[in-house]
TIBA-274428 format. One record per residue (C-alpha): x, y, z; residue in one letter. Coordinates in nm, 3 decimals, always signed. Example, Ala and Ser with C-alpha at 12.3 -4.5 7.8 and 13.67 -1.06 7.14 Angstrom:
TIBA-274428
+---------+---------+---------+------+
|      c1 |      c2 |      c3 | rest |
+---------+---------+---------+------+
|  +1.230 |  -0.450 |  +0.780 |    A |
|  +1.367 |  -0.106 |  +0.714 |    S |
+---------+---------+---------+------+
//
This chain:
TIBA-274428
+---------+---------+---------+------+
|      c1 |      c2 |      c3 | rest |
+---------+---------+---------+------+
|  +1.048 |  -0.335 |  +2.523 |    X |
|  +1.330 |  -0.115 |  +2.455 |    X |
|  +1.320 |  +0.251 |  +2.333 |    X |
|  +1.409 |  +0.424 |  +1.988 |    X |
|  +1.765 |  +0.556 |  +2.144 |    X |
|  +1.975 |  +0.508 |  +1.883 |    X |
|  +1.767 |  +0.616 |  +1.578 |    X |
|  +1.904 |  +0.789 |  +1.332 |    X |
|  +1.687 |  +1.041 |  +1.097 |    X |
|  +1.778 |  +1.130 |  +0.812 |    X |
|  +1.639 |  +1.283 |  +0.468 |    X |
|  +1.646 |  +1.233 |  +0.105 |    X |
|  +1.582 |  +1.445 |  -0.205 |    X |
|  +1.271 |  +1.251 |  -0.430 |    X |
|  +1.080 |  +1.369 |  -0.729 |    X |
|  +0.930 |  +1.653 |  -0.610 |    X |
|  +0.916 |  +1.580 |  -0.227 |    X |
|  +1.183 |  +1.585 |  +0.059 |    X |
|  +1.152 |  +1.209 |  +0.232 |    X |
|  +1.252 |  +1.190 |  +0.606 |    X |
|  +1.306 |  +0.880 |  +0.733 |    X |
|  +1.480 |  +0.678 |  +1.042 |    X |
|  +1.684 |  +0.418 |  +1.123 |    X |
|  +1.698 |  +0.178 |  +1.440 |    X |
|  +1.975 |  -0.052 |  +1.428 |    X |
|  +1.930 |  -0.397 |  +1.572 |    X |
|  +2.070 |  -0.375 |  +1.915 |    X |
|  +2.462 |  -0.494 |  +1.872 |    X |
|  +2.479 |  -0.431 |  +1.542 |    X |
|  +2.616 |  -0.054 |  +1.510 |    X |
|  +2.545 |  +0.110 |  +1.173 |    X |
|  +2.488 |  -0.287 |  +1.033 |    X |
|  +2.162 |  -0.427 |  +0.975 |    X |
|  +2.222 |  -0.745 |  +1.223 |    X |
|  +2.132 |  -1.090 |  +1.141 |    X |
|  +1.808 |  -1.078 |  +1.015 |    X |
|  +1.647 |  -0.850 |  +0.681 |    X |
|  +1.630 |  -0.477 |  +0.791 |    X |
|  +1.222 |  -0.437 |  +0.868 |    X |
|  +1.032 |  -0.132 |  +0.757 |    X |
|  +0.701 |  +0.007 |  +0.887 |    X |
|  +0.514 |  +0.207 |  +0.679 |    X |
|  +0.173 |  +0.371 |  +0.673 |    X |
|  -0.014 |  +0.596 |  +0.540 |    X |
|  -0.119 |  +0.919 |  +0.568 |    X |
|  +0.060 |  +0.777 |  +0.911 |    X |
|  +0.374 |  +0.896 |  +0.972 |    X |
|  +0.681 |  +0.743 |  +1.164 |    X |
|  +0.532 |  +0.820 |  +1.515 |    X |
|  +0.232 |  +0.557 |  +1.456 |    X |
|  +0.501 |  +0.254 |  +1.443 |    X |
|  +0.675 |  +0.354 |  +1.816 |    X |
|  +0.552 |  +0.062 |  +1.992 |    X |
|  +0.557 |  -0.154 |  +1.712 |    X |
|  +0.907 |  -0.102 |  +1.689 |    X |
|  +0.985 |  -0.135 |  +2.039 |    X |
|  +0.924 |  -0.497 |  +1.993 |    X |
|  +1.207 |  -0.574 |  +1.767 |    X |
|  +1.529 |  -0.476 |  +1.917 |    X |
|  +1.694 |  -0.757 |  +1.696 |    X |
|  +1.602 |  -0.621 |  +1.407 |    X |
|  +1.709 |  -0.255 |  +1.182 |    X |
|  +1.366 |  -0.102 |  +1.176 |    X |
|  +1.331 |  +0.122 |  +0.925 |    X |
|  +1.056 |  +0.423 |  +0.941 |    X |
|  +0.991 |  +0.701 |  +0.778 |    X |
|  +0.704 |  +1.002 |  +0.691 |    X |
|  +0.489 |  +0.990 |  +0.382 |    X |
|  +0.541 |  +1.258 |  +0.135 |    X |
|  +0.312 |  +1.519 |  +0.203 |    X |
|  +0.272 |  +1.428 |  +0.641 |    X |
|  +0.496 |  +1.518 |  +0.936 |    X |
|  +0.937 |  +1.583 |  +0.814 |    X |
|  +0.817 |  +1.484 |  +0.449 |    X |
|  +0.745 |  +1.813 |  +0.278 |    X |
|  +0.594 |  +1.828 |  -0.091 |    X |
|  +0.829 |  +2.076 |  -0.267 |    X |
|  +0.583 |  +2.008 |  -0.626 |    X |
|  +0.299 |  +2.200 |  -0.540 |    X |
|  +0.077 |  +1.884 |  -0.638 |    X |
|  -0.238 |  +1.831 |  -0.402 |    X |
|  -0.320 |  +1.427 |  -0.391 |    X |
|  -0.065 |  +1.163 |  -0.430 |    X |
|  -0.074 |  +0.834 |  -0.578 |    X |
|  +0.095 |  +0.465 |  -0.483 |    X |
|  +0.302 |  +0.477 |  -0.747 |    X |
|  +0.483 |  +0.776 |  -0.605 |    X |
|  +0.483 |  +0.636 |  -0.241 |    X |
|  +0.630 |  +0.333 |  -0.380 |    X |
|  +0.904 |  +0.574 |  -0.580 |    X |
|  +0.993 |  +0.711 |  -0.280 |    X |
|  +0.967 |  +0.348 |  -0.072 |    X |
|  +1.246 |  +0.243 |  -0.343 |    X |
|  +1.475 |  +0.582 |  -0.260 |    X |
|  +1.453 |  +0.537 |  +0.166 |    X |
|  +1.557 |  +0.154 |  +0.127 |    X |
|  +1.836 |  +0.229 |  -0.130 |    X |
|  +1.949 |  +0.500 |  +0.069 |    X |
|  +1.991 |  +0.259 |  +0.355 |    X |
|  +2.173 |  -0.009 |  +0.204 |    X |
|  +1.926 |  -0.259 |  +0.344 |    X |
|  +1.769 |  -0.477 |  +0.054 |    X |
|  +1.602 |  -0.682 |  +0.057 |    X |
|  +1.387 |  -0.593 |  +0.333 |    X |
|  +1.083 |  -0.703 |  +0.554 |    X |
|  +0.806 |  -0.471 |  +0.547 |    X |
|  +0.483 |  -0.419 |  +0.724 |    X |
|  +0.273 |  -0.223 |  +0.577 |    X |
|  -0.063 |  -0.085 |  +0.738 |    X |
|  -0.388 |  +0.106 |  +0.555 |    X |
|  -0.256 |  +0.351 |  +0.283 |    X |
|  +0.074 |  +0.189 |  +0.354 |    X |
|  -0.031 |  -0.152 |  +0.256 |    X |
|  -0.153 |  -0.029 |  -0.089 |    X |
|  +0.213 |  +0.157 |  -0.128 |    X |
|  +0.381 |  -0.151 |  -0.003 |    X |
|  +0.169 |  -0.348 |  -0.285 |    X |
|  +0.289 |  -0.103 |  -0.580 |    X |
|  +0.648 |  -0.056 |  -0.416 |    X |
|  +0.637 |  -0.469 |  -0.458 |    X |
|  +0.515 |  -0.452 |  -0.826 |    X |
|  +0.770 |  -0.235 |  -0.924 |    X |
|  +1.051 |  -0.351 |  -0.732 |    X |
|  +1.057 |  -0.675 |  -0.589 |    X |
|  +1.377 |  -0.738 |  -0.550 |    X |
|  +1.376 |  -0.539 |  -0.277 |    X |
|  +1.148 |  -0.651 |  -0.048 |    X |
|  +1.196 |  -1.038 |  +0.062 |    X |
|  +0.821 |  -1.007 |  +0.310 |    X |
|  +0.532 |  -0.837 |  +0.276 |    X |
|  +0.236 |  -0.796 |  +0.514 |    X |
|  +0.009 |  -0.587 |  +0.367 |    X |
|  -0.241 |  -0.539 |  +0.661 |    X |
|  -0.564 |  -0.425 |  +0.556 |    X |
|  -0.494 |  -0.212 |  +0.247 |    X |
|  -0.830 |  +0.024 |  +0.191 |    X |
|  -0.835 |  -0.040 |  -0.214 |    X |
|  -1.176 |  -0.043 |  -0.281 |    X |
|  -1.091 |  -0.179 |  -0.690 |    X |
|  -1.155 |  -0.535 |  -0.564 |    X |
|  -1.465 |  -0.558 |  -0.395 |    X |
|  -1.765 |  -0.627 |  -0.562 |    X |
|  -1.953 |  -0.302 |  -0.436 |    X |
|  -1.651 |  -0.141 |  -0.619 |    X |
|  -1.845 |  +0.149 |  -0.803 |    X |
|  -2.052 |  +0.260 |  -0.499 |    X |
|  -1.727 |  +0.238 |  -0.287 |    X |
|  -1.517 |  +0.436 |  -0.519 |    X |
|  -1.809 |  +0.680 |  -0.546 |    X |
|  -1.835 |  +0.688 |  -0.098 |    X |
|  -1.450 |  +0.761 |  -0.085 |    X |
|  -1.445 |  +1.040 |  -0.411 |    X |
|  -1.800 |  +1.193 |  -0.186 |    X |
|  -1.571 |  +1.190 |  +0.128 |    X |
|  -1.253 |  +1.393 |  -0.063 |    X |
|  -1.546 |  +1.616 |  -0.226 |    X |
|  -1.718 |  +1.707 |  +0.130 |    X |
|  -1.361 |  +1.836 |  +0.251 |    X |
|  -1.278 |  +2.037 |  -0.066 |    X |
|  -1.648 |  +2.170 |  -0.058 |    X |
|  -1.698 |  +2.186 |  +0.376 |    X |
|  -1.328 |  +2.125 |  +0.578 |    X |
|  -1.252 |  +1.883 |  +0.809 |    X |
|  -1.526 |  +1.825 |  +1.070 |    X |
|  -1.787 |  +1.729 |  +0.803 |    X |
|  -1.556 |  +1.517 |  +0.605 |    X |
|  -1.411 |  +1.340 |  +0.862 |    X |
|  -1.786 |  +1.282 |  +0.990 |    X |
|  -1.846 |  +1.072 |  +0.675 |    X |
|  -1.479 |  +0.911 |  +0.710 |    X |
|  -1.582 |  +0.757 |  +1.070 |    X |
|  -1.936 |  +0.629 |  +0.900 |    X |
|  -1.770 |  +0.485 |  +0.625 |    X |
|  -1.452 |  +0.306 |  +0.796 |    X |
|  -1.729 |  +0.165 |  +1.096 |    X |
|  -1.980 |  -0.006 |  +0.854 |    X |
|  -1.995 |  -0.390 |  +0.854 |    X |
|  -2.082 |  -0.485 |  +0.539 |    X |
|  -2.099 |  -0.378 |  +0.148 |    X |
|  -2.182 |  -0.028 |  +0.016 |    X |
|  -2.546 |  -0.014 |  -0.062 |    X |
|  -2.603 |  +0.147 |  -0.425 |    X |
|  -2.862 |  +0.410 |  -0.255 |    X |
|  -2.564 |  +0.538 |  -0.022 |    X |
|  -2.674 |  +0.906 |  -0.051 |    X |
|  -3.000 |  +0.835 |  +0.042 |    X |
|  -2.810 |  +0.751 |  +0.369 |    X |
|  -2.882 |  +1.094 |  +0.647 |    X |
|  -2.565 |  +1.304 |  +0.661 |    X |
|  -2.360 |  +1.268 |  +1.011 |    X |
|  -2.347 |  +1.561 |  +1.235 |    X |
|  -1.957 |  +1.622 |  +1.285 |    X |
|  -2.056 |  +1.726 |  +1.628 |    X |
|  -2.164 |  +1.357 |  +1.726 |    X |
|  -1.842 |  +1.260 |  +1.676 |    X |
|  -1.655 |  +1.577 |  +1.884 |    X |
|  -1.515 |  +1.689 |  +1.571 |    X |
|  -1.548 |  +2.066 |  +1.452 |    X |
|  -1.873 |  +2.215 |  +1.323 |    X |
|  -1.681 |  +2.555 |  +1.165 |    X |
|  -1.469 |  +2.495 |  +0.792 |    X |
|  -1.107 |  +2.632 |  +0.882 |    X |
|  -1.049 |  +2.702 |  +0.576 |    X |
|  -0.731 |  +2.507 |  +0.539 |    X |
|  -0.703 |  +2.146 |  +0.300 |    X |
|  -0.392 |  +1.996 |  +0.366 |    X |
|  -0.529 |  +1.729 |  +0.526 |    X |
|  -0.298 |  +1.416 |  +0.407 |    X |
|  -0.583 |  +1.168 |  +0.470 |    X |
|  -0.880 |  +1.346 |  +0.318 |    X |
|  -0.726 |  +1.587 |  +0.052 |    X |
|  -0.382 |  +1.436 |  -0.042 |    X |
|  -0.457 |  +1.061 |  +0.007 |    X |
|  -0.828 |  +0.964 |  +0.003 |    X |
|  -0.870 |  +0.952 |  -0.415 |    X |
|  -0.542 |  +0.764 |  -0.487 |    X |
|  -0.517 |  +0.539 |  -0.229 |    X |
|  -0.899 |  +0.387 |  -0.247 |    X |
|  -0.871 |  +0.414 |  -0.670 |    X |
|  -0.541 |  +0.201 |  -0.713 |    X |
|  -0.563 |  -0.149 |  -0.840 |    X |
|  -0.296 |  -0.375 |  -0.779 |    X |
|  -0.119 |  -0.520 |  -1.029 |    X |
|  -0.154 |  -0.857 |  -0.972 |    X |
|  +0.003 |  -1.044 |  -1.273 |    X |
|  +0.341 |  -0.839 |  -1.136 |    X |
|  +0.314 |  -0.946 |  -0.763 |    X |
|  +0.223 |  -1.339 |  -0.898 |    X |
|  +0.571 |  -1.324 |  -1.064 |    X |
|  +0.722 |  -1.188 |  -0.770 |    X |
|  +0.984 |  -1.376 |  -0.585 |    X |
|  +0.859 |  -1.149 |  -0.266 |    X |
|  +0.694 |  -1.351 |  -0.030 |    X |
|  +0.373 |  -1.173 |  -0.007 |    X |
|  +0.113 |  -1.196 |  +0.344 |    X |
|  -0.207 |  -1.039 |  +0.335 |    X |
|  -0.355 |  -0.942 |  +0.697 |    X |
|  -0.662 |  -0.843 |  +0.863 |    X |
|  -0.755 |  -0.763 |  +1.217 |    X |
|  -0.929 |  -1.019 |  +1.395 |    X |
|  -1.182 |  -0.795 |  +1.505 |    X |
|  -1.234 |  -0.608 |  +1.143 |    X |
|  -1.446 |  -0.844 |  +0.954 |    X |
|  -1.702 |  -0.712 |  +0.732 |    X |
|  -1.500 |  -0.322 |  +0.738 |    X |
|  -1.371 |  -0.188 |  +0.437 |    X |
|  -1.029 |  -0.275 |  +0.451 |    X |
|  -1.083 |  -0.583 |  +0.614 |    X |
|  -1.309 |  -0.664 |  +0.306 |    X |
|  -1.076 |  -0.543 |  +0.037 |    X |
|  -0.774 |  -0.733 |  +0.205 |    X |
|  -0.969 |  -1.045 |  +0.167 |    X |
|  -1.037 |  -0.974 |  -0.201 |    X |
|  -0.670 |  -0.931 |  -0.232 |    X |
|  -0.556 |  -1.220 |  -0.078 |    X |
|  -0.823 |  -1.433 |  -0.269 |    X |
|  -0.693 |  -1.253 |  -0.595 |    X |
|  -0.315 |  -1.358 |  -0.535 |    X |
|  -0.430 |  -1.718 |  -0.413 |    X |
|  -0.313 |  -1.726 |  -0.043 |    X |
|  -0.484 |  -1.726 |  +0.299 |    X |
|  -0.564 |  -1.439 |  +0.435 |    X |
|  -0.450 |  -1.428 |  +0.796 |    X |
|  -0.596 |  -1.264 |  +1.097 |    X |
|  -0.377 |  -1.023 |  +1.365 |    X |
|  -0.506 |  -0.958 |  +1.679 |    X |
|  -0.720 |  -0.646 |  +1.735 |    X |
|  -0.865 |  -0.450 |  +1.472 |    X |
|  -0.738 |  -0.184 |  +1.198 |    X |
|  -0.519 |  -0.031 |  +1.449 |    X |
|  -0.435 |  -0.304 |  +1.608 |    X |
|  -0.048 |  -0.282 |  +1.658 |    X |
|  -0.092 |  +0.082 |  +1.808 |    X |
|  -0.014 |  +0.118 |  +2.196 |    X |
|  -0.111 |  +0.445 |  +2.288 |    X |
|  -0.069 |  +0.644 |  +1.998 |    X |
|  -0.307 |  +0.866 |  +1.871 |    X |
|  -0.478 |  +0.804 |  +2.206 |    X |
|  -0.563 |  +0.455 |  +2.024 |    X |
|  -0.504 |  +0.126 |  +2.223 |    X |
|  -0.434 |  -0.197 |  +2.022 |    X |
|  -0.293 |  -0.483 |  +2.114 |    X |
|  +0.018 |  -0.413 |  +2.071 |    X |
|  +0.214 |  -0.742 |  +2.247 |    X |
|  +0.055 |  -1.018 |  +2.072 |    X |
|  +0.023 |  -0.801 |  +1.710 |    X |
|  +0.404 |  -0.769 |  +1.761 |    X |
|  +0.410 |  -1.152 |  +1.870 |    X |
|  +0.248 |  -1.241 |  +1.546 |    X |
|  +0.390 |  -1.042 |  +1.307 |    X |
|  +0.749 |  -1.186 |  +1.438 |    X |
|  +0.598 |  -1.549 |  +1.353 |    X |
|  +0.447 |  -1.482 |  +1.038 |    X |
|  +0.799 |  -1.284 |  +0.941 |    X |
|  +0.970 |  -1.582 |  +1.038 |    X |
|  +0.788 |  -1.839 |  +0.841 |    X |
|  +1.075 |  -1.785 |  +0.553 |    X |
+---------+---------+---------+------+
//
């Protein structure tokens, strides 16, 4: 693996956020792009940090990262509390632009997946691959209405309570096997404190994954007829040791929807992490299949 000396960060003015974003360039290529299509990693709420080791594994290629409006460099200068794909994918369009690098690769993980699927719809011309790896949208699985209702409970809980019993109901939700049962609030409430996370409200709700990002991410619906007529080759993932979870589920449904396979990555929803976030994937043979599936062209 090699490191990240050599990136270059840089920022850009969008509507009504400041993006920060980097640039690796393949290794002998300078400021070009090398051989191959530039490859972003994007995620969300995760910011650029999330994608170290993931990056580390493609020295041949430009990897392209950046910060989701609203998390880490990426500041909100609008005042707006939640964001929605559509604006992700606005900004997506500005950070590959700005780089010069179209038409990219992309991996795309979580929130990012559901960003990479508008940023696709809008503007496929710039994106040649997608792998949309497990994109939370809950529009497209049958249990829709009492999963919309579970994610809109969980953004409620940390207006209403903070973090610790919010993010309580977060680890409950993203752990179950299974679909959303229609008596979900008969289910008991968890104790934050089971799960080592804060008892006491803060006060604070800037939190980009329950506040800013919970409602629009979950609620978007993919525009399918516009990613059927895209020329962008389009992958939908899942971890290998997801099935039956949320996003494992809805990725599934999307992959049905656009009529391809869905295909399986080792490890589970963070499965490409090696160490960050004190999560361990598996970050070697993620990295090993991502390259193969990129290079199915």
């Amino acid at each position: 693996m090699t490191s990240m000396t050599g990136t270059v960060t840089r920022t850009l003015e969008s509507v009504g956020a400041t993006i920060a974003y980097d640039v690796r360039p393949a290794q002998g290529a300078g400021e070009g792009t090398g051989d191959r299509p530039a490859l972003l990693l994007i995620g969300s709420p995760m910011d650029a940090t999330g994608f170290t080791t993931l990056a580390s594994h493609f020295p041949d290629r430009t990897v392209i990262t950046y910060d989701p409006r609203g998390v880490g460099r990426s500041v909100r200068t609008d005042g707006v509390a939640e964001n929605v794909p559509g604006e992700h994918a606005e900004d997506l369009r500005r950070v590959v632009e700005a780089v010069g690098a179209g038409p990219v690769d992309v991996f795309a993980s979580s929130g990012g997946a559901v960003n990479g699927l508008a940023l696709v719809a809008a503007h496929p011309e710039l994106v040649r691959t997608l792998v949309a790896h497990e994109p939370p949208t809950a529009q497209v699985l049958p249990d829709r209405e009492a999963a919309l209702e579970v994610c809109a409970d969980i953004h409620a809980t940390y207006l209403r309570s903070g973090t610790g019993p919010a993010m309580a109901k977060f680890f409950v939700v993203v752990s179950r096997r299974g679909p959303f049962p229609t008596d979900w609030r008969d289910e008991p409430t968890p104790d934050p404190a089971a799960f080592g996370l804060p008892t006491e409200d803060d006060g604070t709700r800037g939190d980009p994954l329950l506040g800013q990002n919970m409602r629009g991410c979950t609620s978007y619906e993919p525009d399918f007829d516009a990613l059927r007529a895209a020329r962008t080759r389009l992958v939908v993932a899942a971890g290998k040791e997801s099935e039956g979870q949320f996003p494992a589920r809805a990725a599934a449904a999307v992959a049905e929807r656009l009529g391809t396979d869905l295909v399986l990555f080792p490890g589970d929803h963070g499965g490409f992490l090696g160490g960050e976030y004190g999560q361990q994937g598996e970050p070697e043979a993620f990295a090993q299949t991502l390259r193969e599936v990129l290079d199915q062209d």
